[in-house]
PLY file of the C-alpha trace (Angstrom):
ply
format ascii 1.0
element vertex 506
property float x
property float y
property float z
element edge 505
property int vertex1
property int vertex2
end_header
78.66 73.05 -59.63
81.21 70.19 -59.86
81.43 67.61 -56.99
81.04 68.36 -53.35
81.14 65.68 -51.19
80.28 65.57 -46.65
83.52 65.60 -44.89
83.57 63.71 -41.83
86.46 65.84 -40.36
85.18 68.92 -40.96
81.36 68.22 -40.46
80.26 69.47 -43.64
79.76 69.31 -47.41
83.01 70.82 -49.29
83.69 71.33 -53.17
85.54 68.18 -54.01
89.35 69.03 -55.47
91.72 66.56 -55.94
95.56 66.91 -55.11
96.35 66.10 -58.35
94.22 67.20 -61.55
92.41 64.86 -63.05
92.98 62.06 -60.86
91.76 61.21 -57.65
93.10 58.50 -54.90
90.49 56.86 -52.69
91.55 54.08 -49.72
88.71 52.40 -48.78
89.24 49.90 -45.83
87.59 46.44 -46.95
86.76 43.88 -44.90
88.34 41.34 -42.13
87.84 37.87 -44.12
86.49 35.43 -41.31
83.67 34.87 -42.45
81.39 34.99 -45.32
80.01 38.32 -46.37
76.63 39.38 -45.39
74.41 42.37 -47.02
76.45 45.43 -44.75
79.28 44.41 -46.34
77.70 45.57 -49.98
75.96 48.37 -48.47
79.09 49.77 -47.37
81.06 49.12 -50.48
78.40 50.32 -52.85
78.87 54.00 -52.15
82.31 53.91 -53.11
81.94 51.97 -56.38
79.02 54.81 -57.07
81.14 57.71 -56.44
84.27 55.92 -58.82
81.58 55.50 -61.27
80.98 59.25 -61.37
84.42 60.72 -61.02
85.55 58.61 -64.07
82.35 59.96 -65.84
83.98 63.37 -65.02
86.91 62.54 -67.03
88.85 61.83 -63.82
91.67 58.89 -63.65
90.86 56.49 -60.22
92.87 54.34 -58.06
91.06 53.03 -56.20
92.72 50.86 -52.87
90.88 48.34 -50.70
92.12 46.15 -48.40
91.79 42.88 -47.27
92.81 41.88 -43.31
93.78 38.62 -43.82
95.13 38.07 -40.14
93.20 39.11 -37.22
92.22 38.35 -33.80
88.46 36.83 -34.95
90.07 34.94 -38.39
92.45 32.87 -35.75
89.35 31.96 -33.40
87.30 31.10 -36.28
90.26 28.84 -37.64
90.52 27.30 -34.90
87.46 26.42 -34.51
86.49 25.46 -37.88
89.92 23.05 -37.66
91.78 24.88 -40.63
94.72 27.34 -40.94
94.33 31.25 -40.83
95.63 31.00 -44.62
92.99 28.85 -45.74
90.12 30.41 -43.80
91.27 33.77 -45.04
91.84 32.73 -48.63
88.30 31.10 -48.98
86.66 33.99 -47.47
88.55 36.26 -49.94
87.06 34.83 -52.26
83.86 35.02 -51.39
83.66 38.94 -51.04
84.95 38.90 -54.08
82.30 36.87 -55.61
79.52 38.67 -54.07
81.08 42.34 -55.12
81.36 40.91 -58.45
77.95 39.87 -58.23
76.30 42.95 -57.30
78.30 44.96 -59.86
81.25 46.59 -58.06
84.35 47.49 -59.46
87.34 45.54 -58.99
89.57 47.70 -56.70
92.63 48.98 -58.85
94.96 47.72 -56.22
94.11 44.67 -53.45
96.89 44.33 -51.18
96.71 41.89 -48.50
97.53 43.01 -44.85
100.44 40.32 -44.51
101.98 40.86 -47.92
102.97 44.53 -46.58
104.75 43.20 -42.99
108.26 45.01 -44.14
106.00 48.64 -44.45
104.51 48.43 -41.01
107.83 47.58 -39.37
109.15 50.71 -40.75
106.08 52.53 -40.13
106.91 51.53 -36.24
110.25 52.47 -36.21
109.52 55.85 -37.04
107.08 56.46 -34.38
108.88 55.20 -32.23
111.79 56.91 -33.16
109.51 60.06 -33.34
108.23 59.50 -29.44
104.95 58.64 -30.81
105.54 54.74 -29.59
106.74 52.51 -27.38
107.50 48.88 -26.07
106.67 46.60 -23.56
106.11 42.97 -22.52
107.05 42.19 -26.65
104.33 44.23 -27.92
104.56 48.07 -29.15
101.79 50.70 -28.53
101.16 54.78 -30.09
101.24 56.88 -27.57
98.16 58.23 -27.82
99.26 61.72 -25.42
101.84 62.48 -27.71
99.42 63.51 -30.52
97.67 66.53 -29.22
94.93 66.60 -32.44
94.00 62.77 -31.24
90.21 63.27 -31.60
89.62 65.44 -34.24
88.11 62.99 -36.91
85.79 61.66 -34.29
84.75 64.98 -33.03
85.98 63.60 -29.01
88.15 64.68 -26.09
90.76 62.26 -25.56
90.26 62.54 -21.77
86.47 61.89 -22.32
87.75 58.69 -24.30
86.84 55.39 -22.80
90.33 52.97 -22.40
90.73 50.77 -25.29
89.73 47.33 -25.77
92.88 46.06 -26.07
94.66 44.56 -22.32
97.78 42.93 -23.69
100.45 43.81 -20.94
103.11 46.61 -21.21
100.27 49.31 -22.23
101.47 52.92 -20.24
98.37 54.65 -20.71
94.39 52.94 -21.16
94.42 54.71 -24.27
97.27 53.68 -26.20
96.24 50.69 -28.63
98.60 48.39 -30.17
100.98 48.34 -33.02
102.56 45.56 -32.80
101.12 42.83 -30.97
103.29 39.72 -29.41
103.28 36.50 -30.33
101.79 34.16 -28.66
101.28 29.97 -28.43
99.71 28.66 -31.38
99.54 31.89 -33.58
101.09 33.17 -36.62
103.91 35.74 -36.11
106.09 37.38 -38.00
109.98 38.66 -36.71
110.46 42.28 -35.99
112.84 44.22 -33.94
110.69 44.27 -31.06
110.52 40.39 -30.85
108.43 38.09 -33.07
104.62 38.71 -33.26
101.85 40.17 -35.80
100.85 43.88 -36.36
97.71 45.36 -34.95
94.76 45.97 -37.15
94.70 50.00 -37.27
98.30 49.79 -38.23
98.19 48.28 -41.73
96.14 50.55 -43.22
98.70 52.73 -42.63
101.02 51.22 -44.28
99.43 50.02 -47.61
97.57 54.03 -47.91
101.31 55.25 -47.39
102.79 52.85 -49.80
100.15 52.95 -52.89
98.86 56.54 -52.78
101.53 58.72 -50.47
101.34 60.16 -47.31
98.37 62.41 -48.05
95.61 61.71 -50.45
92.48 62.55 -51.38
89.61 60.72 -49.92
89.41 57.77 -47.25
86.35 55.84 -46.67
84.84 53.33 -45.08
81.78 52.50 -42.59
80.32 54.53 -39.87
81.16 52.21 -37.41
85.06 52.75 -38.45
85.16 56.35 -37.58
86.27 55.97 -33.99
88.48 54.11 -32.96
90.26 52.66 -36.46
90.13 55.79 -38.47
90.99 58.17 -35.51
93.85 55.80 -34.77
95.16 55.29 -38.95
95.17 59.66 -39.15
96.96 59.66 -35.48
100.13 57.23 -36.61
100.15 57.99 -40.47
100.05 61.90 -39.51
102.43 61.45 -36.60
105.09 59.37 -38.96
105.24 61.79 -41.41
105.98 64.30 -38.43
103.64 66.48 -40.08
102.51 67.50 -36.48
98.59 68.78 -35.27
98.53 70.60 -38.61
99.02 67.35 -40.52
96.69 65.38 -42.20
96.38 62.01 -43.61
93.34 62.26 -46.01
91.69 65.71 -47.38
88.17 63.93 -47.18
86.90 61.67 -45.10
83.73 59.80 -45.96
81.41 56.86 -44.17
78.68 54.91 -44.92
75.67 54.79 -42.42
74.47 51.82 -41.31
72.36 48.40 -42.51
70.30 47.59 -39.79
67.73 44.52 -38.90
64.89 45.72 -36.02
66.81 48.61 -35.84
70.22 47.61 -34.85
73.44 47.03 -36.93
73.75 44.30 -39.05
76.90 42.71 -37.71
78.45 39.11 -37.62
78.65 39.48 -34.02
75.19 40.40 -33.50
74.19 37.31 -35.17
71.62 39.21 -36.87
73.27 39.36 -40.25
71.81 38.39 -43.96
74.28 36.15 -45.64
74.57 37.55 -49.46
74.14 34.50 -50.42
71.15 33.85 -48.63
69.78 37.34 -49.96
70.28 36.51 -53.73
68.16 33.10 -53.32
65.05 35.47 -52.95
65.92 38.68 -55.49
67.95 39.64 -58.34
71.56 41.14 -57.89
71.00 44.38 -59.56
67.57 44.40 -57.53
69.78 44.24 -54.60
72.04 46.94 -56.07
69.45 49.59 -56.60
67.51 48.76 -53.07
71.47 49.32 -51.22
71.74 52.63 -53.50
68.49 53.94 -53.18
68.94 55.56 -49.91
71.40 58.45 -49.12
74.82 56.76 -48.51
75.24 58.31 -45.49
71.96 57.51 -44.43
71.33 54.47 -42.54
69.19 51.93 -43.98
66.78 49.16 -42.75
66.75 45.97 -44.50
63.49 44.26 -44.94
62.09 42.34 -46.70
58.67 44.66 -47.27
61.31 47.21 -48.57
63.34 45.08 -50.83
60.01 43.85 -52.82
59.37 48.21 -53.25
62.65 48.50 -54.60
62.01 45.07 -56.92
58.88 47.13 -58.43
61.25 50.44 -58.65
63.85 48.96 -60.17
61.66 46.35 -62.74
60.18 49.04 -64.20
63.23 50.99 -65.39
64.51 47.76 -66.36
61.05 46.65 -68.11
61.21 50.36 -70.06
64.75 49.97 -71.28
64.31 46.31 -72.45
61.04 47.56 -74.69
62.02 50.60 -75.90
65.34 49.03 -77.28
63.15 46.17 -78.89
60.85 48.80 -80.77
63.92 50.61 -81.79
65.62 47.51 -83.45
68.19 47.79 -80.67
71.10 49.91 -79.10
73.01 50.58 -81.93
70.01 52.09 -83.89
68.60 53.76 -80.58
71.90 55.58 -80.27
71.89 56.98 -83.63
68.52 58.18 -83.74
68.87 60.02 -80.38
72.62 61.63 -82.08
70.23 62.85 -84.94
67.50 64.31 -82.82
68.37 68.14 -83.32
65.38 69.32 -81.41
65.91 67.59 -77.72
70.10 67.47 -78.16
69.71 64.21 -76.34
72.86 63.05 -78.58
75.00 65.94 -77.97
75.17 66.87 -74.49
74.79 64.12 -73.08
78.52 63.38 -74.67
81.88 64.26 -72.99
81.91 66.43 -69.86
79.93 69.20 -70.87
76.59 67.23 -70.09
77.23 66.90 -66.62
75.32 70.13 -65.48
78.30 72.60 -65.04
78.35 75.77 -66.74
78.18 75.34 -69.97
75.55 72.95 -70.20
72.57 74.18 -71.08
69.74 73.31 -68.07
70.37 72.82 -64.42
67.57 71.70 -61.95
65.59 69.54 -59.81
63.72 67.12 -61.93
61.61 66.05 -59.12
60.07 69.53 -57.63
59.77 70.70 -61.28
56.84 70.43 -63.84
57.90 67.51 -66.01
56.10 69.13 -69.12
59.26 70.81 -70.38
61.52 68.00 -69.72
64.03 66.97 -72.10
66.34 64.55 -72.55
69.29 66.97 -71.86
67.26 68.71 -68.64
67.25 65.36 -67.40
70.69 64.69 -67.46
71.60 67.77 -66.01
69.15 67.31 -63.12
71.28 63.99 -62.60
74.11 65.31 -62.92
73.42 68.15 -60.40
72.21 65.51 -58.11
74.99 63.31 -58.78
77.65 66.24 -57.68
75.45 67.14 -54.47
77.25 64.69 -52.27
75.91 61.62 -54.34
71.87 62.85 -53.70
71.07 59.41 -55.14
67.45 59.95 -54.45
67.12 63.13 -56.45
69.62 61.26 -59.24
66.40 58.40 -59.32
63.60 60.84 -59.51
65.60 62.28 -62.40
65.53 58.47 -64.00
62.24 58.05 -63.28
60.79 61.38 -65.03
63.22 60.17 -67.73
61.20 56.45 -67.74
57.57 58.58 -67.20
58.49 60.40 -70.48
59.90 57.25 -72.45
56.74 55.26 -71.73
54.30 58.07 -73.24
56.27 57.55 -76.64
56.66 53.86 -76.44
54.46 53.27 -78.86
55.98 55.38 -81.57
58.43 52.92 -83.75
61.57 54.44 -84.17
60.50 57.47 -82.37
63.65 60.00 -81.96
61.39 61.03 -79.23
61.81 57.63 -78.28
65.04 57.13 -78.50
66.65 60.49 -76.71
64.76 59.03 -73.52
66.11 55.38 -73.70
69.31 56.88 -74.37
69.53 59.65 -71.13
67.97 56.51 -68.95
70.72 54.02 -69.97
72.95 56.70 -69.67
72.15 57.62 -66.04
71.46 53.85 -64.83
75.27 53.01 -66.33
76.32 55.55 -64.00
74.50 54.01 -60.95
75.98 50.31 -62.51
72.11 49.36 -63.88
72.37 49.81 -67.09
69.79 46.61 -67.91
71.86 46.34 -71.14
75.26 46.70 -71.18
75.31 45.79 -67.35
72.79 43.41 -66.93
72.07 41.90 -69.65
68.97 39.06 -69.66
69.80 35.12 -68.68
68.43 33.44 -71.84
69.75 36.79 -74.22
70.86 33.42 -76.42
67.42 32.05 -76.79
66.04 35.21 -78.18
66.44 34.51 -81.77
64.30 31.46 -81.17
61.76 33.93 -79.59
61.96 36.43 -82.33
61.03 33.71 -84.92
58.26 31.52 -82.84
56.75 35.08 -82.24
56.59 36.24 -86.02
54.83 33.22 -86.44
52.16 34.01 -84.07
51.88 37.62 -85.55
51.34 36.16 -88.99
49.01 33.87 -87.57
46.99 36.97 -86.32
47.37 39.04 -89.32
45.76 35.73 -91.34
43.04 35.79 -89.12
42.14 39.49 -89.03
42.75 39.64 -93.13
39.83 36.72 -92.73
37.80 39.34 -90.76
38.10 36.64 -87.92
38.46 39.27 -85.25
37.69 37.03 -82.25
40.63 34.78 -83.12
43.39 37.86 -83.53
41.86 39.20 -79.94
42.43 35.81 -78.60
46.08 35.56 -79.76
46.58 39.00 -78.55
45.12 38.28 -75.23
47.00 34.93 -75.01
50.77 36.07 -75.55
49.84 38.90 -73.05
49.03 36.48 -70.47
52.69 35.35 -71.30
53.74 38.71 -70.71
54.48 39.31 -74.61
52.29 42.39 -75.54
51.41 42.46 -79.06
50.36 46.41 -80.65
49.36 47.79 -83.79
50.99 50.75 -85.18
50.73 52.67 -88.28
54.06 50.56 -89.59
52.54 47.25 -88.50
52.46 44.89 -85.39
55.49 44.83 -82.75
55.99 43.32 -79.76
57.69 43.80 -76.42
57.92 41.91 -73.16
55.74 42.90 -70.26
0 1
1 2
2 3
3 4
4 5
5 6
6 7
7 8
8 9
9 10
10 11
11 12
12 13
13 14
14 15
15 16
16 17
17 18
18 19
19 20
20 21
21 22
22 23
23 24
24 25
25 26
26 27
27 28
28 29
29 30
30 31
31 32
32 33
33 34
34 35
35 36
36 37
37 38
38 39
39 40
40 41
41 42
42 43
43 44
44 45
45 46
46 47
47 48
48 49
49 50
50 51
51 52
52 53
53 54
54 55
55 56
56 57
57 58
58 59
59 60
60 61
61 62
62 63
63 64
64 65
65 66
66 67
67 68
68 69
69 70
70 71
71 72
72 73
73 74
74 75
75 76
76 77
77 78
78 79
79 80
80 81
81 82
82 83
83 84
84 85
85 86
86 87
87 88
88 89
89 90
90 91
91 92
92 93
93 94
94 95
95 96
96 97
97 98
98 99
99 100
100 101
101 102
102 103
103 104
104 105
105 106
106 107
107 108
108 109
109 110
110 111
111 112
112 113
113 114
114 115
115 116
116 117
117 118
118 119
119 120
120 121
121 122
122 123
123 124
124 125
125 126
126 127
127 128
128 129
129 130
130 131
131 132
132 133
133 134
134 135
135 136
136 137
137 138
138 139
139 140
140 141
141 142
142 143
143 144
144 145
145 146
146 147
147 148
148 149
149 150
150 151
151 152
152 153
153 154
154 155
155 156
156 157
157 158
158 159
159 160
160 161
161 162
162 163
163 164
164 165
165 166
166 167
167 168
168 169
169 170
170 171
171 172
172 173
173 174
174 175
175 176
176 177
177 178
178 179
179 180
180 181
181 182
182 183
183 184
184 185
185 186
186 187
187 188
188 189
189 190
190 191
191 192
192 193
193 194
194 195
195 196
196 197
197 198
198 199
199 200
200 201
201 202
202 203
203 204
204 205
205 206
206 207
207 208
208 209
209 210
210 211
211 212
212 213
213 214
214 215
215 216
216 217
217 218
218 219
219 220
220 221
221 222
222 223
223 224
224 225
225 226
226 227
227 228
228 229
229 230
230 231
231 232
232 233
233 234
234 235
235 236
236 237
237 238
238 239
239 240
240 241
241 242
242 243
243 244
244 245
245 246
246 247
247 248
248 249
249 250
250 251
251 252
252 253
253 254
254 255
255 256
256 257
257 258
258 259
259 260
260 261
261 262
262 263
263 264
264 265
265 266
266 267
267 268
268 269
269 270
270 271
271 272
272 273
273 274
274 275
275 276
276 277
277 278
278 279
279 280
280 281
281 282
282 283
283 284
284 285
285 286
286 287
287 288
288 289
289 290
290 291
291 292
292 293
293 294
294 295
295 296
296 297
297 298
298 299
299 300
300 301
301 302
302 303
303 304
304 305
305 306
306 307
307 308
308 309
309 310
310 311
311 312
312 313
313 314
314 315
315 316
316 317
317 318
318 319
319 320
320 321
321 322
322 323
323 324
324 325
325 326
326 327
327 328
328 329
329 330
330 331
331 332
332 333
333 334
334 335
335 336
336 337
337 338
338 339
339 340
340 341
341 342
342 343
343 344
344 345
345 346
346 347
347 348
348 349
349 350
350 351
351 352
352 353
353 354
354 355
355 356
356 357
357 358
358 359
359 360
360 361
361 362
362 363
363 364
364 365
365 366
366 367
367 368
368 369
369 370
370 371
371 372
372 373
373 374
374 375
375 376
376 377
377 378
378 379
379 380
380 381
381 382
382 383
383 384
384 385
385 386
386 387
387 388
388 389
389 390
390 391
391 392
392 393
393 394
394 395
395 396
396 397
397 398
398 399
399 400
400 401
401 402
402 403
403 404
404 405
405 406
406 407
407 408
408 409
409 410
410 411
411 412
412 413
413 414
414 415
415 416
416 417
417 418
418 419
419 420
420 421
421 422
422 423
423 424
424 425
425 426
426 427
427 428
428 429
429 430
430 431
431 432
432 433
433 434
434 435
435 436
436 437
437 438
438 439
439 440
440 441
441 442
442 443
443 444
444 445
445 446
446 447
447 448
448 449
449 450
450 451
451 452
452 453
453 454
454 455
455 456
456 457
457 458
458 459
459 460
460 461
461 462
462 463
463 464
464 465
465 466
466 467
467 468
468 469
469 470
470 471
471 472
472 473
473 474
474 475
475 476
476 477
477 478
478 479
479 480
480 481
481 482
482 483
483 484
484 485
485 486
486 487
487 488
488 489
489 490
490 491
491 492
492 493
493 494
494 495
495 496
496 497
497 498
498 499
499 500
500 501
501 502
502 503
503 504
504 505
């Protein structure tokens, strides 16, 4: 099938092919750093770290670009009144996004540049518009011309005269619709010199220039919120197409993509609003990779309501994949020996195709389906990677892509009690394998606070095996019940098999 994903220009799902072969170049505008990031901020970023994920498991090279505005109308207010410079406001705040995309699991971004390291670009990026018509000045500031672009619109599905003015009122605009460049200084702000008179560049305009400088005049996708589609995104494909005089044919990006929306009550969850969960605040009452999976269970360009009756249905989701993975990889002595037994199990092929690009459900690999509307008696290990991978290349279905994880787990926990089960170990190896592509490996990914103290709790627990294996060799049968039943009120389950006791957590 290979990956299609929704276009936001052209209102529909399109196979997904990259200028270049092999690699793919994503701009993904990142957040305005005035304040500390709430939960939108993830839900919006998450997407994009999940689509990376994938196209690298495609055997596609990534660059990845997200910005940071580090000067903006809202950072100065909030300076000011917090009594500290824009450079130290912004610098904290970086920071702390990212701290909490670190936290959640997202990808660094291959490239990070800063909207005032990249002041010489956007001067030349205005000089060329306005040496192209596309621009003009007045009163010290410089605006696009917003007439002179007659595909002004497109992205956002309007008619310009239909389009409400802009928010912007500096003086010197010609035409309601024209939005700012360049903006003039004034008392008390940063500014920066330019040909036009000293001042600071308008927020649509840097994107611009760092997409132009890192990944060329065209690439291949450029994403970002719902909320961004009009006006910053119309406004970035108006001057980046109109300075490359590319014309109404031109384009800036071949796909555009957005995020839907985090809402509280039913409305956006915004910093204006005032009706916005502080990540921090969010990871006082649930794990981060709880808060991962609940962010990427719903369609990305779905929107999503945040509550807390919702979060505690994804915590159950999510713990049981995770409580799965932990005790089949205890029964099987581990990853490494989990691995090979699943490479040596000739009858499900769990070890083969699931290696290398052939196990991603294109021709070639053997099954391709829908693990959730099909009967899961003839699942394998394989069929379920190729129903994830199907999913996976339907415009990131992540809700099919789960069901497929969770007939995967259903499967896993009928042969949980088989030690060193290849059965056993094809299915923990498919699940990790589909969870590392969603960033949840519980593993490699996530691995347990305390992984250090397990030793300890390998030894104190042979103890209390011996100890029951004393008492039943003494025909004491009460006392090995008891033990039994008091470890599992510790949430250590103790069971016999034909090779002896073992143990897992709850």
């Amino acid at each position: 099938m290979g990956l299609h994903l929704y276009d936001t220009r052209r209102r529909r799902v399109r196979p997904f092919e990259p200028l270049r072969p092999g690699h793919v170049g994503v701009y993904v505008c990142g957040p305005t750093v005035q304040s500390p990031p709430h939960v939108g901020h993830l839900r919006t970023a998450l997407p994009f770290d999940l689509m990376r994920r994938w196209l690298v498991q495609s055997g596609h090279a990534v660059t990845l670009v997200q910005n940071v505005t580090d000067i903006d109308d809202k950072i100065i207010i909030n300076a000011d009144r917090d009594g500290t410079s824009v450079w130290e406001l912004a610098t904290r705040q970086t920071r702390a996004f990212d701290d909490a995309y670190r936290t959640v699991g997202i990808l660094p971004p291959t490239i990070q540049p800063r909207a005032t390291g990249h002041i010489p670009e956007m001067i030349a990026l205005i000089s060329a518009l306005i040496g192209a018509g596309h621009a003009y000045t007045g009163a010290g500031s410089v605006w696009f011309r917003v007439g002179s672009f007659t595909d002004y619109g497109a992205l956002s599905h309007q008619r310009p005269d239909a389009m409400l003015p802009s928010a912007e009122s500096e003086p010197g605009k010609a035409d309601p619709r024209d939005f700012a460049l360049w903006k003039a200084a004034r008392p008390g702000e940063p500014f920066w010199s330019s040909p036009w008179g000293d001042g600071r560049p308008g927020w649509h305009l840097e994107c611009s220039a760092m997409a132009g400088k890192y990944l060329g005049p065209v690439f291949d996708i450029h994403g970002g919120g719902l909320d961004l589609v009009f006006p910053h995104h119309e406004n970035e494909r108006a001057q980046t197409v109109c300075a490359a005089g590319a014309g109404a044919t031109g384009e800036m990006a071949r796909y555009w993509m957005h995020v839907g929306l985090l809402t509280t009550g039913g409305t956006k969850m915004s910093k204006s609003l005032g009706n916005s969960v502080l990540v921090a605040d969010a990871l006082d009452v649930v794990r981060p990779q709880v808060l991962r999976y609940h962010l990427l269970s719903a369609h990305y360009r779905s929107t999503l309501e945040y509550t807390p009756e919702a979060l505690g249905e994804s915590a159950a989701a999510h713990d049981r994949v995770e409580t799965f993975v932990r005790n089949a990889l205890d029964i099987l002595g581990g990853p490494g020996e989990a691995a090979a037994l699943a490479a040596d199990d000739g009858e499900s092929g769990a070890g083969s195709v699931l290696r290398g690009r052939a196990a991603r459900g294109r021709p070639g690999s053997e099954v391709v389906g829908g693990a959730a509307g099909d009967a899961e008696a003839g699942l394998t290990p394989q069929r379920a990677w190729a129903d994830f991978a199907a999913a996976m290349d339907d415009d990131l279905a992540v809700g099919r892509a789960l069901a497929a994880i969770f007939s995967a787990v259903g499967q896993g926990n009928q042969v949980l009690s088989k030690a060193h089960s290849r059965a056993l170990a094809g299915w923990v190896d498919v699940t990790r394998r589909m969870l590392g592509v969603l960033g949840l490996d519980p593993h490699e990914q996530w691995p347990s606070a305390g992984a250090e103290l397990r030793p300890a709790l390998d030894g104190v627990m042979q103890i209390a095996l011996d100890l029951r294996s004393a008492a039943r060799a003494r025909r004491d049968y009460a006392e090995a019940d008891s033990i039994r039943s008091r470890l599992a009120a510790a949430g250590l389950i103790v069971e016999d098999t034909p090779e002896g006791q073992r143990w897992h957590l709850a």
